[in-house]
N, C-alpha and C positions, 0 to 999 in steps of 0.2 A: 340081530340075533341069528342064530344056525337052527335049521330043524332038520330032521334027516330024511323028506320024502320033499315034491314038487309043490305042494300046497300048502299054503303057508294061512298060519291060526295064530291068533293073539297067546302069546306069551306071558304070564306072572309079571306084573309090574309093581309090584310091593303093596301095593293098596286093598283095599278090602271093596272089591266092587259090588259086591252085595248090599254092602253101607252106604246109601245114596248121599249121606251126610259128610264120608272119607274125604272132598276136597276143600270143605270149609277150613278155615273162614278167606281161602282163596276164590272159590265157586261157591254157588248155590247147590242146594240137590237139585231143583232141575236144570240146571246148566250142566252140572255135571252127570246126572242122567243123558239128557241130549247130546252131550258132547262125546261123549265113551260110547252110547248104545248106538246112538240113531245116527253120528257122522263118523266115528272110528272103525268101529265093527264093520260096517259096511264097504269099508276098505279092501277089506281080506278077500269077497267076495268078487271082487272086482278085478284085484289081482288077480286071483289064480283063473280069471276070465280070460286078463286078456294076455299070461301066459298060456295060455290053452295051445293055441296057433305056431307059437313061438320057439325058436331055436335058445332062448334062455330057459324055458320050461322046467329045465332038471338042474338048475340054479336052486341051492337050500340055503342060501344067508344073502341076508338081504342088502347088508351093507354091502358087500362084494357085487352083489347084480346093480345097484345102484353106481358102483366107481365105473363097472362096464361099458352100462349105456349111458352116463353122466352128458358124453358130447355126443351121441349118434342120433341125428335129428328123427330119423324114422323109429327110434324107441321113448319120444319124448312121452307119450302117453301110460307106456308104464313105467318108466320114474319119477314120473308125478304120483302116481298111486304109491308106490314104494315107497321113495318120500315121506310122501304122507305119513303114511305107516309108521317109520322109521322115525320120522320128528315125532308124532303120538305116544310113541311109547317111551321114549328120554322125558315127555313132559309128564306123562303118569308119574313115571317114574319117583321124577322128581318131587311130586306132592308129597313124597314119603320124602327123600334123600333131603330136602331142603330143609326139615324139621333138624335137621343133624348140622347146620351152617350156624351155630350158636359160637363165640367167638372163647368163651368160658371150657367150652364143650372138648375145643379141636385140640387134636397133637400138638406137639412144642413144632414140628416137622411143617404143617399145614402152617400151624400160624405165621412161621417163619416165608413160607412162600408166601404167604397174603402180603407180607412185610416188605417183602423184594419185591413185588411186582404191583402190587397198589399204596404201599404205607401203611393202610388200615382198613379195617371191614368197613370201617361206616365209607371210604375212599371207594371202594369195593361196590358196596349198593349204589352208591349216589352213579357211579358209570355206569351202572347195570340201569338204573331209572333213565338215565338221558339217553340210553338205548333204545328206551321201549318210549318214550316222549319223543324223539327223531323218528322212529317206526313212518312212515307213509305207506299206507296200504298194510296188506297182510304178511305175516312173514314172523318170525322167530329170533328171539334173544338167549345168547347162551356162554356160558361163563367152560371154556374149554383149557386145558394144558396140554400148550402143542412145545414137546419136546423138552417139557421142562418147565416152561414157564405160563404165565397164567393171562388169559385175555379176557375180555370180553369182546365178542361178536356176536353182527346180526346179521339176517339173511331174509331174503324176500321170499315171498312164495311159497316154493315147498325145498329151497338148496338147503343143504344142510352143510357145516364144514368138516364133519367127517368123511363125508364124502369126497371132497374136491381135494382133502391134502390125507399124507400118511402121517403119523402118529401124532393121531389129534385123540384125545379123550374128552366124555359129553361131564361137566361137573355138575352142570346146572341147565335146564331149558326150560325156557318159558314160551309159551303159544301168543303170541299176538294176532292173530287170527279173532274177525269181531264176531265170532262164534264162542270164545274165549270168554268174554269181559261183556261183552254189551247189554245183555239183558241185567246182569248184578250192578253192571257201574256206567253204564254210558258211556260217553266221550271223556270220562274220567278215567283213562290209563292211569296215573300218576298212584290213584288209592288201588288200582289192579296189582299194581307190582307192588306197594307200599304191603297189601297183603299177601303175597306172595313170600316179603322176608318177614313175616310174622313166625 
């Protein structure tokens, strides 16, 4: 996202974060309490710390300082924080925009890409499941159209692949991160993402 001064502040992500209840039956409220207040939010804070110093400082979009420093070893410490940031809010995001992946729902236009590029929705989830099931360690699954066509990919850490290529769009993101899932589901990904396409 773009903000038009050097300090950057969480953004509207469609959700109603006052509603501790808004990421069910994906999250708990306190998951989703902790996860938005006590590890997201905290973010922001951090950045514009350790922009303070810094010759990106008067950088106002975050994707663009992320493609920046993506390979400059001595900026690895705030692209991880931006990152962060960055995959945070494609996953809010999506709590809301995922409610709209209904197969009844979509354009003649959508369905036809799901058509060409996976066959069918249910073709569709079951990749996106064996994403987050292959997962080792932390990191992020996400349903992208790079140039037209439709993928699924995943990412470790904090990469994201809007970052690493040009015309990539975020469709879909899911947090794999065991800050995500673990307290509601355990070592049970498979009912993580199961609710997730609910």
């Amino acid at each position: 996202y773009v903000q038009g001064r050097n300090l950057f502040t969480p953004p509207p992500v469609g959700i109603d974060i006052t509603n501790y209840h808004c990421a069910e039956p994906v999250m708990s409220k306190e998951t989703f309490q902790r996860h938005y207040f006590d590890i997201y939010l905290p973010l922001y804070k951090q950045l514009n710390h350790l922009l303070e110093g810094s010759p990106r400082r008067s950088e106002s979009c975050l994707l663009t300082l992320m493609r920046k420093i993506l390979d400059s070893p001595g900026e690895s410490d705030i692209y991880n924080v931006a990152a962060n940031i960055h995959n945070h809010i494609r996953f809010f995001e999506n709590l809301q925009d995922r409610l709209e992946v209904d197969f009844d729902k979509m354009s003649d236009a959508s369905k036809q890409k799901i058509f060409d590029n996976f066959t069918s929705l249910d073709r569709l989830q079951y990749e996106f499941e064996c994403h987050v099931e292959a997962m080792y360690g932390s990191g992020w699954i996400w349903l992208i159209d790079k140039g037209g066509n439709l993928e699924v990919v995943s990412t470790h850490d904090n990469y994201s692949p809007e970052a690493t290529a040009e015309g990539v769009t975020t469709i879909l993101c899911l947090d794999v991160w065991e800050h995500a899932f673990w307290k509601d589901y355990g070592i049970d990904k498979k009912k993580y993402v199961e609710s997730f396409w609910k």
